[in-house]
C-alpha positions in Angstrom: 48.7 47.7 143.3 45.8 48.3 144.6 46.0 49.4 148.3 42.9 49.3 149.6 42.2 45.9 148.5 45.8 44.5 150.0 44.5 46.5 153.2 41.0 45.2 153.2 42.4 41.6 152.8 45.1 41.6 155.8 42.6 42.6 158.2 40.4 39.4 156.6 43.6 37.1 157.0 44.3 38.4 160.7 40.8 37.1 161.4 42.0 33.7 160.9 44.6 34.0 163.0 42.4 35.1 165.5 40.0 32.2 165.1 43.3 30.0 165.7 44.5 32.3 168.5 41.7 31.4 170.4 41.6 28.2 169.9 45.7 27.4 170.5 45.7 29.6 173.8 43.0 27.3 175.0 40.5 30.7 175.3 37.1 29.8 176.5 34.1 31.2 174.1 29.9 31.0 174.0 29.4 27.8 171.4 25.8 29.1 170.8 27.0 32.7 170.3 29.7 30.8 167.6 27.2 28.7 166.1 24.4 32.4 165.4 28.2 34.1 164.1 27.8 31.4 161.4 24.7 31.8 160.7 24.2 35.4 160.5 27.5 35.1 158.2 25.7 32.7 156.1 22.8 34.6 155.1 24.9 37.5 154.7 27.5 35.5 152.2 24.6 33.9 149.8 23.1 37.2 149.8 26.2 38.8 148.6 26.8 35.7 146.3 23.7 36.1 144.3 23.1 39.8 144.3 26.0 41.1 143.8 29.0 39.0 142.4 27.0 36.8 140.1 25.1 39.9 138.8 28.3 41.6 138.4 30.1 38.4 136.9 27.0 37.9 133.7 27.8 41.8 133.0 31.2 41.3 132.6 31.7 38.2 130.8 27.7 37.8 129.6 26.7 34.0 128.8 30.7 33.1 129.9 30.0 33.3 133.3 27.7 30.4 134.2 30.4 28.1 133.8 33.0 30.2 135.7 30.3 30.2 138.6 29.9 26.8 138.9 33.6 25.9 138.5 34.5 27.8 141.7 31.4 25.8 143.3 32.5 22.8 142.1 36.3 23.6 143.6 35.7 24.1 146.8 33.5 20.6 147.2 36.5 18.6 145.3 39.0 20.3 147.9 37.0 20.7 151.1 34.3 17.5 150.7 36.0 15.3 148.0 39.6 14.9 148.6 39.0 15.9 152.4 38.0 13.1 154.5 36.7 15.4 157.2 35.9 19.2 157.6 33.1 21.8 159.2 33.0 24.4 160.2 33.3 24.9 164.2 35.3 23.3 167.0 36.7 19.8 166.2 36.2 17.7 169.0 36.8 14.5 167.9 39.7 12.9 167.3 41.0 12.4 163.9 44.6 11.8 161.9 47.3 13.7 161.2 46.5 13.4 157.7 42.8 14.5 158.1 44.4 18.0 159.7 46.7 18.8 156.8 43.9 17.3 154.0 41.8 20.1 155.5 44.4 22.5 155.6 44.6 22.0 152.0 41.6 22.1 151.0 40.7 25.7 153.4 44.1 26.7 151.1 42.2 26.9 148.2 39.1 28.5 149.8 40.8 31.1 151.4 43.2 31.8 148.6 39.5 32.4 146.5 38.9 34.9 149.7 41.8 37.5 148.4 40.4 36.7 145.0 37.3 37.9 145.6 37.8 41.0 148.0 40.3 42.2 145.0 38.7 41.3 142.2 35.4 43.5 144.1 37.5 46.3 144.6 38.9 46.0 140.5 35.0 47.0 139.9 33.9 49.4 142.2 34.9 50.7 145.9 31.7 49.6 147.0 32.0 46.3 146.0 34.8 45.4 147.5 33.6 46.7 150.8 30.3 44.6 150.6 32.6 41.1 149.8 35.2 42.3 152.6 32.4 42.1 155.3 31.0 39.0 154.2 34.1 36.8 154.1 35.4 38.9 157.5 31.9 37.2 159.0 33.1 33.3 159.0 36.9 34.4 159.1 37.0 33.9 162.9 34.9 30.6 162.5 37.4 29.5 159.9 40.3 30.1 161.7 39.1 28.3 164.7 38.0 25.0 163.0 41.6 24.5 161.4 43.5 25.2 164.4 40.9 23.1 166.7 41.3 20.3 164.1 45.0 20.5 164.4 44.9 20.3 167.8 42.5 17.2 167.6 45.0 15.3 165.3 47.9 16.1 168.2 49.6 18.8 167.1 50.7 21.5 169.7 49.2 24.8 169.7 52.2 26.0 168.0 51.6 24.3 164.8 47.4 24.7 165.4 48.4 28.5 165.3 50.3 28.0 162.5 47.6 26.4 160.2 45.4 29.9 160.7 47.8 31.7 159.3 48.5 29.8 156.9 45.0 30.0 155.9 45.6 34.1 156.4 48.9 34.3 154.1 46.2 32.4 151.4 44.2 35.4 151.6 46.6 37.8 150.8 48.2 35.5 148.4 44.7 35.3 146.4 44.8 39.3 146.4 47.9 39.7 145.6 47.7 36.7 142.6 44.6 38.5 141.5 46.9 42.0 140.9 49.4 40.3 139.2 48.3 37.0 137.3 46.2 39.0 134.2 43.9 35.6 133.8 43.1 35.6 137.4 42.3 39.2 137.7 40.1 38.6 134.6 37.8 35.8 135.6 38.8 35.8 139.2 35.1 37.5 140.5 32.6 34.8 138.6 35.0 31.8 140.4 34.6 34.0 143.7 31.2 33.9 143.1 30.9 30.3 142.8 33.6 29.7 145.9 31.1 32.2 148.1 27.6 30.8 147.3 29.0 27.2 148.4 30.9 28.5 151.2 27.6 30.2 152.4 25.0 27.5 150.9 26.9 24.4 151.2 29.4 25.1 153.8 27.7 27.3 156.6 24.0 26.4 156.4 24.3 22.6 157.0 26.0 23.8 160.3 22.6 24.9 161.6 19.7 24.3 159.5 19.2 21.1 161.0 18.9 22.5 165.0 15.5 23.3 166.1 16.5 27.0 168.1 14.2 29.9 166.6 17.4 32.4 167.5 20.5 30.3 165.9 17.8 30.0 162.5 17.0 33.6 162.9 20.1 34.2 162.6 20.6 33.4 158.8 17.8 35.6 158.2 19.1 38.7 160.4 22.1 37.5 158.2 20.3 38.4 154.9 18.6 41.7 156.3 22.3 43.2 157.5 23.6 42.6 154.0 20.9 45.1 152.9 21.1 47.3 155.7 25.5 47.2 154.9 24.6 47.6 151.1 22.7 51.1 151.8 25.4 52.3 154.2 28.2 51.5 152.3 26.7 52.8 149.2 26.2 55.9 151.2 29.6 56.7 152.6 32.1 54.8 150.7 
């Protein structure tokens, strides 16, 4: 087993329960400083997507790993935008169903079990990598875990079962890390789907959030997003 990885991924799944926390003990936060958090974690998760995994993923499995890539894309928009009727990232404040909140659940199930996929299958190349993937899915963690629990809580659920939901979406995690030790296939081909999961998560998921909002500091934000990656990259490179 691989320790640090298990390690690195608990403190990513106690992150969503955080995010829920908050949310469930009715905790009062800055929206604006919520809404840069996702940005910031959006430029830093396409710049980790397509500089590091997908580079990594064509050296491992060449020509083989275009398709992988795009599967993982492809999975998170059946589960999260296809089969959900209703998901962002965020606070929920409209009211939807009972079934909306557990479609969601379901569908941030398979997303965040991708998340222990990918901090592992990082850390089966190289130390460094699985530091650099840590940090990006630890950026829209909180975010994550506060959108399931506040759509729980929207559908009329109590803030037991809200809480719940975030760490449900944390034992995912840790599932998807521990899968990726143990399942030989997964382990395998588990970093070009990761790559895949993360450019939509940061593209497709996180951007939309924002990029529509005419504020020079919430758009700077994906940008300062971009420049920590680089500025982690060095540091991590350095000391790890």
């Amino acid at each position: 087993m691989n320790r640090p990885a298990v390690a690195y991924t608990l403190v990513a799944a106690g992150a969503n329960v955080l995010g829920a926390a908050a949310v469930a003990s009715r905790s009062r936060w800055s929206v604006p400083a919520l809404e840069k958090t996702i940005a910031l974690s959006a430029g830093f998760m396409v710049s980790v997507s397509l500089l590091d995994l997908i580079p990594e993923a064509v050296t491992q499995h060449g020509a083989g790993a275009g398709p992988l890539v795009l599967l993982g894309f492809l999975l998170v928009h059946l589960t999260q935008h296809t089969l959900t009727p209703h998901f962002h990232f965020g606070e929920e404040v409209h009211e939807v169903t009972r079934a909306v909140s557990f479609s969601a659940l379901a569908g941030l199930f398979v997303h965040t079990f991708v998340d222990g996929v990918a901090i592992a299958s990082g850390f089966q190349v190289r130390a460094t990598l699985g530091v650099i993937v840590f940090i990006a899915i630890l950026l829209h963690k909180f975010p994550e875990g506060l959108a399931i629990a506040s759509i729980f809580l929207a559908a009329g659920s109590g803030r037991a079962r809200a809480l719940a939901a975030g760490a449900a979406l944390g034992g995912a995690t840790v599932l998807g890390a521990l899968f990726t030790e143990y399942v030989a296939p997964l382990g395998a081909y588990g970093l070009p789907l990761a790559a895949g999961v993360t450019l939509y998560v940061g593209a497709s998921n996180l951007v939309p959030e924002f990029q529509a909002k005419r504020d020079w500091p919430l758009q700077g934000s994906f940008f300062a997003g971009c420049g920590l990656y680089f500025v982690a990259r060095n540091l991590i490179a350095a000391y790890v």
